[in-house]
N, C-alpha and C positions, 0 to 999 in steps of 0.2 A: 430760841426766839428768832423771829425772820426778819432779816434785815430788809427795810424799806427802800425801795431804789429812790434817788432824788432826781424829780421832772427836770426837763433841760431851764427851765425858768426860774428853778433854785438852781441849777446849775452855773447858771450865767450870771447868776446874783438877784434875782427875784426884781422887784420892782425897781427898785434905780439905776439898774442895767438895762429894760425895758424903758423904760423912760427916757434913758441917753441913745438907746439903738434907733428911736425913734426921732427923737432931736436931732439925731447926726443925718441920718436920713432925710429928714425935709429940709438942713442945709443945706445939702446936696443938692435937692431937686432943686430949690430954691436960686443956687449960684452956680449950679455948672451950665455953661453953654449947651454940652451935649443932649443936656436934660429937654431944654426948652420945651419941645413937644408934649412929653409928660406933664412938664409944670403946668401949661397951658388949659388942662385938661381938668384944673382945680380951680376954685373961687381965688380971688383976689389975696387972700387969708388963709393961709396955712391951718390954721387950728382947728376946725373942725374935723379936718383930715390926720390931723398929728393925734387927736384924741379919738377919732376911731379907733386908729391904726393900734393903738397904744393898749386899746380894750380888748383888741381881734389879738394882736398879740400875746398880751396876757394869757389869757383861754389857751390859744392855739400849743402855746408853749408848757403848758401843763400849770398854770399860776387858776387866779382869781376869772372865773369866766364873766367878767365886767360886760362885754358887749352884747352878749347872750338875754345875760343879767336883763339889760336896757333895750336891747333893739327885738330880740328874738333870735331864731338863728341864723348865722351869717348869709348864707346864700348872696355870696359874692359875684359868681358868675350874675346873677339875678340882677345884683344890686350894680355894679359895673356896664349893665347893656344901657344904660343911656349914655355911655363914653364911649367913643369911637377908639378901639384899642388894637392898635396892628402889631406887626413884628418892633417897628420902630418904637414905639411905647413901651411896650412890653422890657425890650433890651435897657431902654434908660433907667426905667424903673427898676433895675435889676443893677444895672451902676451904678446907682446911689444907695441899694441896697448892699448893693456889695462891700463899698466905701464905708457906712457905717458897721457891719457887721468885722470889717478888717480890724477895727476900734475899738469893740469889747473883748475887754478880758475875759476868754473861754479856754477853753481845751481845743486843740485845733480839728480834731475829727468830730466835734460837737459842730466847731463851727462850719464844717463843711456839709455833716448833716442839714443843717439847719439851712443852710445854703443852698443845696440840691436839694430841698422841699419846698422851698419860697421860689427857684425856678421852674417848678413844677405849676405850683399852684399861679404864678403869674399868666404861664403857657396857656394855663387854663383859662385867663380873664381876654387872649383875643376875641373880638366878635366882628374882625373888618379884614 
C-alpha cells in the first residue's frame, strides 16, 4: 500500500494554523513602525486582505483551493500592479511574514521552505 505524503498545510496544522499565520501577519503589518509603507498600501480595514491572504494560502499550501474556488486563478503579479511595490514593500512584507511564520508550530526546514517560496514569490510582486 503507498503511503500518501501529507501537503505542508496538514503539515502545519491545516486550517487553524493558516488562520493564525495570517492573523499574526496583519498584526504585524498592522503595529510595526517598520511596516508603515506596506500597511499604507491596504484599505483602512485589514479584512478583506486577511481573507484573501488566507484563501491564497490555503491552496498554495496544499489545503482547500478557497481563492481559486471564488476569485479564479490567483494571478497575483496581475492583481498587485495597481500597488506601487519597490524593494522597500516587498522587505516589510516579508518582516511581518517572517514574524508570524517564527510563531507556527512547524518543522523548521518546513518552515524555511515555506519561507524561501513566500520570498520568492513576494520578489516577484515588485512592479516600481
Amino acid at each position: 500500500m503507498a503511503t500518501q505524503t501529507k501537503t505542508p498545510y496538514e503539515l502545519i496544522g491545516g486550517e487553524q494554523a493558516v488562520l493564525s499565520l495570517v492573523d499574526r501577519f496583519y498584526f504585524y503589518m498592522d503595529t510595526l513602525g517598520e511596516a508603515q509603507e506596506v500597511r499604507a498600501l491596504h484599505g483602512k480595514s485589514l479584512q478583506p486582505a486577511k481573507d484573501k491572504l488566507f484563501k491564497f494560502l490555503s491552496g498554495w499550501l496544499g489545503g482547500p483551493n478557497l481563492f481559486i474556488e471564488e476569485y479564479g486563478h490567483p494571478m497575483l503579479r496581475k492583481r498587485h500592479f495597481p500597488f506601487a511595490i519597490g524593494q522597500a514593500e516587498r522587505d516589510q512584507w516579508m518582516l511581518c511574514m517572517n514574524k508570524a511564520l517564527d510563531e507556527v508550530n512547524m518543522d523548521a526546514a518546513l518552515r524555511e521552505s515555506i519561507r524561501s517560496s513566500l520570498a520568492q514569490l513576494a520578489s516577484h510582486m515588485i512592479n516600481q
